[in-house]
DOSE-450966 format. One record per residue (C-alpha): x, y, z; chain; residue in three letters. Coordinates in Angstrom, 1 decimal, padded with zeros to 4 digits. Each point is the difference from the previous one (the first is absolute). Example, Ala and Ser with C-alpha at 12.3 -4.5 7.8 and 13.67 -1.06 7.14 Angstrom:
<recs>
X	Y	Z	kette	rest
012.3	-004.5	007.8	A	ALA
001.4	003.4	-000.7	A	SER
</recs>
This chain:
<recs>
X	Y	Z	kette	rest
170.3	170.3	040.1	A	UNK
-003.2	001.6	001.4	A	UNK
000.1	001.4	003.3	A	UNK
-002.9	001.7	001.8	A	UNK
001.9	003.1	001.8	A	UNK
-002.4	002.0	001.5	A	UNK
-002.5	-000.4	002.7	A	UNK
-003.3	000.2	-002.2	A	UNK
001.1	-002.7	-002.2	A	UNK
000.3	-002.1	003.1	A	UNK
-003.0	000.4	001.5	A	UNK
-001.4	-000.5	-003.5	A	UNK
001.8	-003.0	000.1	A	UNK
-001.3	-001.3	003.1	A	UNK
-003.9	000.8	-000.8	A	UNK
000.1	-001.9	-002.8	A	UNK
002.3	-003.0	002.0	A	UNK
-003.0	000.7	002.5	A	UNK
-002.5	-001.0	-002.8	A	UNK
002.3	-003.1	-001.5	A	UNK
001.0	-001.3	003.1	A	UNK
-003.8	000.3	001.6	A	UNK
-001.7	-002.0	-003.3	A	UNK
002.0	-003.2	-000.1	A	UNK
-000.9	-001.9	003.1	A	UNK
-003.3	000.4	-000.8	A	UNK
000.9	-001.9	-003.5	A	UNK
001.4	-003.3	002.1	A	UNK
-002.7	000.8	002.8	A	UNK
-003.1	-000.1	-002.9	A	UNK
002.1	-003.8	-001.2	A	UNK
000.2	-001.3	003.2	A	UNK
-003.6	000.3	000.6	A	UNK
-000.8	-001.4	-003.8	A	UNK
001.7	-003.2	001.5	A	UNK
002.8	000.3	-002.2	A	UNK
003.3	-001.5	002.1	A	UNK
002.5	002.5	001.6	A	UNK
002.7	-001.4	-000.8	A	UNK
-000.8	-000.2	-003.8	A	UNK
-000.9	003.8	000.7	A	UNK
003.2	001.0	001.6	A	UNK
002.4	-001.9	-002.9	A	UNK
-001.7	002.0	-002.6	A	UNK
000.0	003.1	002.0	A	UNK
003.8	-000.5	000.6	A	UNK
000.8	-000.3	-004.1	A	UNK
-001.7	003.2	-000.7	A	UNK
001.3	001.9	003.2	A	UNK
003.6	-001.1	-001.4	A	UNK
-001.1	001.3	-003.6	A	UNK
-000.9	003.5	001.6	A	UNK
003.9	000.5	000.9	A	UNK
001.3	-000.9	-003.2	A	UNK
-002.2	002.5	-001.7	A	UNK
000.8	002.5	002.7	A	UNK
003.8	-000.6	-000.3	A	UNK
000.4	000.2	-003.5	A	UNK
-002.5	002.9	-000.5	A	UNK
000.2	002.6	002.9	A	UNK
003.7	-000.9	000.6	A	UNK
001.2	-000.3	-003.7	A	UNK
-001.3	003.9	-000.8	A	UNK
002.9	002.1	-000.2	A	UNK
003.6	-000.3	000.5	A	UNK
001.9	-001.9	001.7	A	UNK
002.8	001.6	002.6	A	UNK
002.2	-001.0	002.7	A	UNK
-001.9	001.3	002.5	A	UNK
-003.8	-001.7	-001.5	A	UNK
001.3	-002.6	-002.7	A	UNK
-003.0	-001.9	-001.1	A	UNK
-001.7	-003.4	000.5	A	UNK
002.8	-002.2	-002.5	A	UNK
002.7	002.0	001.0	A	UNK
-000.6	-000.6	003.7	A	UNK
-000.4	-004.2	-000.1	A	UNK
003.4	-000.1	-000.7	A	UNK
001.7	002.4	002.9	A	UNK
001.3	-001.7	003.4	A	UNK
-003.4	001.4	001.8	A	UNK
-000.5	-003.5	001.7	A	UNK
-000.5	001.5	003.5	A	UNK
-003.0	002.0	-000.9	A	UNK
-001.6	-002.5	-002.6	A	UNK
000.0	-002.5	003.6	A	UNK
-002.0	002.8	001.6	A	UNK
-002.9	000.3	-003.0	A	UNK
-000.1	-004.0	000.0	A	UNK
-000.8	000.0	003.5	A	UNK
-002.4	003.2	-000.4	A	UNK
-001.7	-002.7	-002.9	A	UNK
-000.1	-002.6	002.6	A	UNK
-002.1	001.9	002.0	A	UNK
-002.4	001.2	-001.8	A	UNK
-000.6	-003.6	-001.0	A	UNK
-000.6	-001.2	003.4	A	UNK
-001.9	002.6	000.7	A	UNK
-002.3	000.0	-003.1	A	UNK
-000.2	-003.6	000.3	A	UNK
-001.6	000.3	003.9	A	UNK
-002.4	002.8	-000.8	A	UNK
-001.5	-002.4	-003.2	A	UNK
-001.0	-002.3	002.8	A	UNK
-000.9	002.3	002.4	A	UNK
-002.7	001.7	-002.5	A	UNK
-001.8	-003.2	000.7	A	UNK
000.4	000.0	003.9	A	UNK
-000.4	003.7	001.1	A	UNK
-001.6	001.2	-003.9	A	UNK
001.5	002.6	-002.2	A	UNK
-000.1	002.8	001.9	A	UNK
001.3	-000.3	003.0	A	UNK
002.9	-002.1	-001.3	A	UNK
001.1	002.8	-001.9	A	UNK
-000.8	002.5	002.9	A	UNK
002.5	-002.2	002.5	A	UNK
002.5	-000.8	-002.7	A	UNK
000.2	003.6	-001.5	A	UNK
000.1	001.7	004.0	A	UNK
002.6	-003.0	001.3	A	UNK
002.2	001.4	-003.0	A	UNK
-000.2	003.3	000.4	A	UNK
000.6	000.1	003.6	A	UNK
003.3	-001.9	-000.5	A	UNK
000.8	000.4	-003.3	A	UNK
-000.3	003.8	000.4	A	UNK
002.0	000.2	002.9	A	UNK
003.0	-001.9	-001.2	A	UNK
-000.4	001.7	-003.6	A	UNK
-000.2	004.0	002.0	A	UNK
003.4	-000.8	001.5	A	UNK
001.5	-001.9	-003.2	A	UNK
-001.0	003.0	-002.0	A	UNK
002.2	002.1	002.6	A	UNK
-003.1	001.7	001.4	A	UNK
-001.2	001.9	-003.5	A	UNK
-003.4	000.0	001.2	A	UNK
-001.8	002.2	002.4	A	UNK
-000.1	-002.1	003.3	A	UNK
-002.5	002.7	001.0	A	UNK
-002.1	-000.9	-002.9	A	UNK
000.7	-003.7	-000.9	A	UNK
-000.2	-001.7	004.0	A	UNK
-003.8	001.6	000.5	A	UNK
-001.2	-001.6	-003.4	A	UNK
002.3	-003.1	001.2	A	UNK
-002.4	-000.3	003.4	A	UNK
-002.8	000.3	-002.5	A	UNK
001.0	-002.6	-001.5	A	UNK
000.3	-002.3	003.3	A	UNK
-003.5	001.3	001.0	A	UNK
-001.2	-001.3	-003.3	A	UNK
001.3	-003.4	000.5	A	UNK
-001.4	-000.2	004.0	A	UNK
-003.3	000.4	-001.6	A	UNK
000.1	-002.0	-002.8	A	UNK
000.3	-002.5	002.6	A	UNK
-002.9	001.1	001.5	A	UNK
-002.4	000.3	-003.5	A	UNK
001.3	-004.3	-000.6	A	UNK
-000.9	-000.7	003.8	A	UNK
-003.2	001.6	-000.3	A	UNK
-000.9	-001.2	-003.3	A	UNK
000.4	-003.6	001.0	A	UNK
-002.2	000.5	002.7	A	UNK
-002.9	001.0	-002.4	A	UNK
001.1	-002.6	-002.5	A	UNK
-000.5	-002.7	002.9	A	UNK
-003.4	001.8	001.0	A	UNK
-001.0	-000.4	-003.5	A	UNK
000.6	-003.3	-000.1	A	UNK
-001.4	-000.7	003.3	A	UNK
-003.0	001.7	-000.9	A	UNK
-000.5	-001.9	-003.5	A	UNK
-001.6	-003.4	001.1	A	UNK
-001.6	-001.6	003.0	A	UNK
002.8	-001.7	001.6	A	UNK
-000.7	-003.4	002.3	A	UNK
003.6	000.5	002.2	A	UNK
002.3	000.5	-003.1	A	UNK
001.8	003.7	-000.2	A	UNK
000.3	001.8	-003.2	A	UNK
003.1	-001.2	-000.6	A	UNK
-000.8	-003.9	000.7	A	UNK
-002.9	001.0	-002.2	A	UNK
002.2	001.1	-003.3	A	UNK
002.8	-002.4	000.7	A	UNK
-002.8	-003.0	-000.8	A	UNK
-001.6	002.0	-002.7	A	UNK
003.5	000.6	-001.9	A	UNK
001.1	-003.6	000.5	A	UNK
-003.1	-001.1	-001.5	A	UNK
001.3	001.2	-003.4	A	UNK
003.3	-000.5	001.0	A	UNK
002.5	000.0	-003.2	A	UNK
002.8	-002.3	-000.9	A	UNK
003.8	001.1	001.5	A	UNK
001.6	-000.6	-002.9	A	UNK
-001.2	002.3	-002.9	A	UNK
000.9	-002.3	-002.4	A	UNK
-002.8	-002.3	001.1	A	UNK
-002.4	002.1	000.4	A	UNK
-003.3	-000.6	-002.3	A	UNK
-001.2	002.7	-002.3	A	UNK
-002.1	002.3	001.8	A	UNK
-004.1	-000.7	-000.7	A	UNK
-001.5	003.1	-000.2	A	UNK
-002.5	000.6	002.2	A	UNK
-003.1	002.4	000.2	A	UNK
001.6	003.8	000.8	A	UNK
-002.2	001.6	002.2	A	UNK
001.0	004.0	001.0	A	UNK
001.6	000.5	003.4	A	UNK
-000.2	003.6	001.9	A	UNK
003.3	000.7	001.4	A	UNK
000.6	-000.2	003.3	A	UNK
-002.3	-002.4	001.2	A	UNK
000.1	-003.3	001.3	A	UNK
-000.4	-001.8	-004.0	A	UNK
002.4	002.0	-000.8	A	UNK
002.7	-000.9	002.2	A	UNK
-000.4	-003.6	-000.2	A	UNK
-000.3	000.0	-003.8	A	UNK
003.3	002.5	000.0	A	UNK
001.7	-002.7	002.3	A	UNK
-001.1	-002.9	-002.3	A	UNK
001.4	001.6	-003.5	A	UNK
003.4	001.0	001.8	A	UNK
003.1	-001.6	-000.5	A	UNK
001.2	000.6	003.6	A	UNK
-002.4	-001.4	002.4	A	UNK
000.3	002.1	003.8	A	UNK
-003.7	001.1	000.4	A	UNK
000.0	-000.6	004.3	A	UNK
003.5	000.3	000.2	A	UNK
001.6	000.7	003.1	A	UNK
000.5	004.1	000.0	A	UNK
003.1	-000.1	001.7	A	UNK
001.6	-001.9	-003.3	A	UNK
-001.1	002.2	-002.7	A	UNK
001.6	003.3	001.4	A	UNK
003.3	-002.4	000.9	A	UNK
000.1	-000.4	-003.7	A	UNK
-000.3	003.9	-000.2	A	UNK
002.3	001.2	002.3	A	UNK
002.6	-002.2	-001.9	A	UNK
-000.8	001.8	-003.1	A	UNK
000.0	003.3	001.5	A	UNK
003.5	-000.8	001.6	A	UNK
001.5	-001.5	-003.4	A	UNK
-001.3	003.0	-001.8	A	UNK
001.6	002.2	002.3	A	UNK
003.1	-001.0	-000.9	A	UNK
000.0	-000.2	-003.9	A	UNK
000.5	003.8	-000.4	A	UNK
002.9	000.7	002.7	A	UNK
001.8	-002.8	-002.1	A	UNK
-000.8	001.6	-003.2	A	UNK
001.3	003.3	001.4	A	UNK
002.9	-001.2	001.0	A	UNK
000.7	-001.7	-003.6	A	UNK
-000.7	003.3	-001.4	A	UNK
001.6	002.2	002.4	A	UNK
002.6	-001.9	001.3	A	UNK
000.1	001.6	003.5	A	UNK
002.4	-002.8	001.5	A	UNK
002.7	000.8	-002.5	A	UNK
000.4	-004.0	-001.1	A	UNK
000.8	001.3	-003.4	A	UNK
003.8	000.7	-001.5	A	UNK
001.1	003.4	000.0	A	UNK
-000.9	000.8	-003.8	A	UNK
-002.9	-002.8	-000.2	A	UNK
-003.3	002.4	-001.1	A	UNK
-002.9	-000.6	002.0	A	UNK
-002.6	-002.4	-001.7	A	UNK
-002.7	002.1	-001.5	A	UNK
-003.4	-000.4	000.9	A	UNK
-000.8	-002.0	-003.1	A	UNK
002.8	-002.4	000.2	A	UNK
-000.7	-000.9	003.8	A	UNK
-003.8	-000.2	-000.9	A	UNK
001.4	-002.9	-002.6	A	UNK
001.5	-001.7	002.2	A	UNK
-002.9	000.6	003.1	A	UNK
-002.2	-001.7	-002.0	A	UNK
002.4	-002.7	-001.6	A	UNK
000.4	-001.5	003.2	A	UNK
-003.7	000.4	001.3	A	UNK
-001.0	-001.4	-003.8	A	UNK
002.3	-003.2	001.3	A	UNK
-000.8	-000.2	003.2	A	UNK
-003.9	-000.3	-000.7	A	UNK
000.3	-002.4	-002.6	A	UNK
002.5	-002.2	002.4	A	UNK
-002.7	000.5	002.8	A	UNK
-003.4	-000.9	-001.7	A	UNK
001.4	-002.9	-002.0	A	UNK
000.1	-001.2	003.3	A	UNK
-003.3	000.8	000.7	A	UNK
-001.3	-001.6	-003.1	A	UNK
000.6	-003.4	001.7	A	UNK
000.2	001.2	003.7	A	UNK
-003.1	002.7	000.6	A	UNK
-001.0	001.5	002.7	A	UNK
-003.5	002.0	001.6	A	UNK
-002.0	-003.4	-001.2	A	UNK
001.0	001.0	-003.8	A	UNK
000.0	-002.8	-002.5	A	UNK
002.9	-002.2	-000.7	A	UNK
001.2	001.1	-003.8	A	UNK
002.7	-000.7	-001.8	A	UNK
002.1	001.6	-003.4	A	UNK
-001.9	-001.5	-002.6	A	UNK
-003.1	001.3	001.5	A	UNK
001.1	003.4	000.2	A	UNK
001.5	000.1	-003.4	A	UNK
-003.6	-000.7	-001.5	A	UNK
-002.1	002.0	002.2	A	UNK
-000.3	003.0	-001.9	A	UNK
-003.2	001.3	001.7	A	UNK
000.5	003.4	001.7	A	UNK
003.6	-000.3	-001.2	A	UNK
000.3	003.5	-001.7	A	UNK
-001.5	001.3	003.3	A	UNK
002.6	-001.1	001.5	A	UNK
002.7	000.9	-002.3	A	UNK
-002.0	003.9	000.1	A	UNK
000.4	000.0	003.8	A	UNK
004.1	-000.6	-000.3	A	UNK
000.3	002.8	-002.5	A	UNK
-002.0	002.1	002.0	A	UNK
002.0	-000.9	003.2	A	UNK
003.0	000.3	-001.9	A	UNK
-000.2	003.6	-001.3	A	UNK
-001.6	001.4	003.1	A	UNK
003.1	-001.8	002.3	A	UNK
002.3	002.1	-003.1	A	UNK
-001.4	002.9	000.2	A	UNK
-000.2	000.1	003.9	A	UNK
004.0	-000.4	000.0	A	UNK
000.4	002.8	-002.4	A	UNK
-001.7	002.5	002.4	A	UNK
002.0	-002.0	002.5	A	UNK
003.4	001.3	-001.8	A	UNK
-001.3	003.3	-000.4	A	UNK
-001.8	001.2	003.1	A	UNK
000.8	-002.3	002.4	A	UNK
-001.2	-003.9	000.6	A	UNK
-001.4	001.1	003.1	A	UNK
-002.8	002.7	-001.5	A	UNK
000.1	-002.5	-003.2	A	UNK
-002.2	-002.7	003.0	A	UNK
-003.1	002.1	-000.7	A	UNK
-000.8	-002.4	-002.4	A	UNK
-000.4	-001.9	002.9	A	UNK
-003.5	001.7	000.1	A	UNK
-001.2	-002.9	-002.8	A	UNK
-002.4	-001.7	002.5	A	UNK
-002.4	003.6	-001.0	A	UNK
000.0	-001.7	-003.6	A	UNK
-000.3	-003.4	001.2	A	UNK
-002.8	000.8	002.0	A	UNK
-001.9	001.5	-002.5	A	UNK
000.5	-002.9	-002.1	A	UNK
-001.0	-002.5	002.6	A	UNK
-002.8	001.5	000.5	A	UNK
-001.4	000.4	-003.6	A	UNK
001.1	-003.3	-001.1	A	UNK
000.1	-002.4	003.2	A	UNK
-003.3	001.5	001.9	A	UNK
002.5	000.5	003.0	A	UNK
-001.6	001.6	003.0	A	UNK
-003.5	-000.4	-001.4	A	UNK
-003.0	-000.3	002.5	A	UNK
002.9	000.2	003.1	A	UNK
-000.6	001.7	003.0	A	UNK
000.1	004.5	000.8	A	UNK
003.1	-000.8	002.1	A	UNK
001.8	-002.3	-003.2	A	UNK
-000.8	003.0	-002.5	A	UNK
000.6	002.9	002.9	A	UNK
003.9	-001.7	000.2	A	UNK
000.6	-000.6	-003.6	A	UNK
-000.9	004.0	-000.4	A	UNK
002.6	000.5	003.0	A	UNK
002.5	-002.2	-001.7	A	UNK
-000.8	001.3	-003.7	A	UNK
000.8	004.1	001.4	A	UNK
002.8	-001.2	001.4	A	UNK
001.7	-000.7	-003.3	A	UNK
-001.0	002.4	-001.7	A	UNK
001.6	002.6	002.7	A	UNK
003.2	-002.4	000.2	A	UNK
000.2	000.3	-003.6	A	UNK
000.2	003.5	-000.2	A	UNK
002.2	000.8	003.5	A	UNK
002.7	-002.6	-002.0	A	UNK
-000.4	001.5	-003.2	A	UNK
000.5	003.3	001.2	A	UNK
003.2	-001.0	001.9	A	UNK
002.2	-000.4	-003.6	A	UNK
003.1	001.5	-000.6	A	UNK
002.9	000.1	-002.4	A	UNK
002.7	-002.5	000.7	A	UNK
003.2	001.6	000.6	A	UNK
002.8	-002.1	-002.2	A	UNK
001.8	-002.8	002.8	A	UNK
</recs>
């Protein structure tokens, strides 16, 4: 099988998980704002994210020969390696919940500060349990400064979404002559004016209406943005939004320790002469169990939503094909990046491999290209989203620069 043994192969491997694992929420993100339900989103997302393991595991794992010490992907579903399969099912279980809350909280808190909070929540924890797993590898000299940056990273993306409601609620303020209604009051009536049917397979065929250009970042913009999307929280309370992110932040923080301790076995639940799982076999069944656990979850949301989201139901989401190969991109995406983020993991340590936790620098970019995030906001809005921005980019680099061989258990 192919293993990545050296420290530049890892770090390679993390800058391009950095890239991968950066791109796909903006895939779901640029859906959800199409209007295109997330629950028929994630299902699709979930088939292709369990394809990406299959092609990793027999690809990557099937290269080579096969030994007692690293027998390959078949060879391993048939050994007695229960203990450790139980700890990548539960690594898969996380993820899911935690991917699951950040695809609503995109709509409450936008793109990038979700994946600011998520990313810094996971590395903070997930780090920390992963530095001693990894029986200290890593330079705690090096790797606890860029973990701090981290922390600082997440403390003002808090402060970037606070701030950039309060100029979203100016704008809207500001957009009409109000007689006693607040901005809020204001859009609420507007967006129930054109109020849609619950069930989505009752809804009328759209009538298409005149399309008149809207700048980013104003007032139009907003309200037309809140109209199109599928999840309806424009006015939101605050406090709700970065709830649903520190839950995401804390699940993600515990996906990796549990894949560690799949890989690594540091608990010794294995038989003597059991071989570890490899990397490629865990990452099988990682993402088996977040592959069910999704589908089980958003079934359930077909016909029980949340956030104000449409009722649906499995007929409807069999034949809504729009954005569907979106959707299946962003799992594949999600799915190699999360692969090749363990395979640096195995090599130089899971705790330098959360670097890639620095994704919210490619997010942003994207936000802002595509979404118009930030436009026309305030000097103190775009003075903290520079703060936050340097601050991953130095985190990034102080965790990188912590890697080290992993010394055999």
């Amino acid at each position: 099988m192919y293993l990545v043994k050296d420290i530049s192969g890892a770090i390679g491997l993390m800058a391009a998980a950095l890239v991968l694992l950066g791109t796909w929420p903006v895939v779901l993100a640029v859906l959800e704002r199409r209007g295109r339900l997330p629950q028929h989103t994630y299902l699709d997302y979930s088939i292709s994210n369990f394809l990406a393991a299959v092609l990793v595991a027999f690809t990557f794992d099937q290269i080579g020969g096969d030994t007692p010490e690293t027998p390959n992907f078949l060879t391993q579903l048939t050994q007695d390696n229960w203990p450790s399969i139980m700890f990548a099912i539960a690594g898969g279980v996380f993820i899911t919940l935690g991917t699951l809350a950040t695809q609503y909280g995109w709509a409450y808190v936008g793109l990038t500060v979700t994946e600011v909070m998520a990313s810094s929540l996971k590395v903070v924890i997930g780090t920390t349990l992963n530095y001693f797993l990894d029986g200290r590898i890593n330079k705690a000299e090096v790797l606890f400064p860029g973990v701090g940056c981290f922390l600082i990273a997440a403390c003002l993306g808090s402060l970037v979404h606070s701030s950039n409601a309060a100029d979203n609620q100016e704008k809207l303020s500001n957009s009409r002559n109000f007689t006693g209604n607040t901005a809020k009051e204001e859009l609420t009536r507007q967006l129930l004016e054109e109020e849609e049917p619950k069930d989505c397979e009752e809804a009328k065929p759209n009538v298409p209406r005149a399309v008149e250009k809207i700048e980013a970042g104003t007032a139009d913009f907003l309200i037309h943005l809140e109209d199109k999307r599928s999840i309806k929280v424009l006015g939101s309370n605050t406090l709700v939004g970065l709830g649903i992110v520190t839950f995401a932040g804390v699940c993600y923080s515990l996906f990796a320790p549990a894949f560690n301790l799949a890989t690594n076995d540091q608990w010794h639940t294995l038989r003597d002469g059991v071989p570890h799982l490899v990397v490629y076999t865990a990452f099988f069944y990682f993402s088996l169990s977040s592959f069910v656990v999704g589908l089980a979850l958003n079934a359930w949301f077909l016909y029980r939503p949340m956030a104000g989201v449409p009722r649906s139901s499995l007929r409807a989401y069999i034949s809504d094909w729009e954005g569907r190969e979106l959707a299946l991109l962003a799992g594949m995406v999600s799915g190699l990046g999360n692969a090749f983020t363990f395979m640096a993991g195995q090599a130089a340590g899971y705790a330098a491999a959360d670097s890639v936790q620095a994704l919210p620098l490619v997010s942003t970019f994207w936000g802002v290209v595509l979404f118009g995030e930030y436009r026309r906001s305030s000097r103190r809005t775009y003075t903290l989203l520079a703060s936050m921005l340097f601050m991953f980019v130095v985190a990034m680099a102080v965790l990188m620069a912590s890697s080290a061989h992993r010394k055999p258990l």
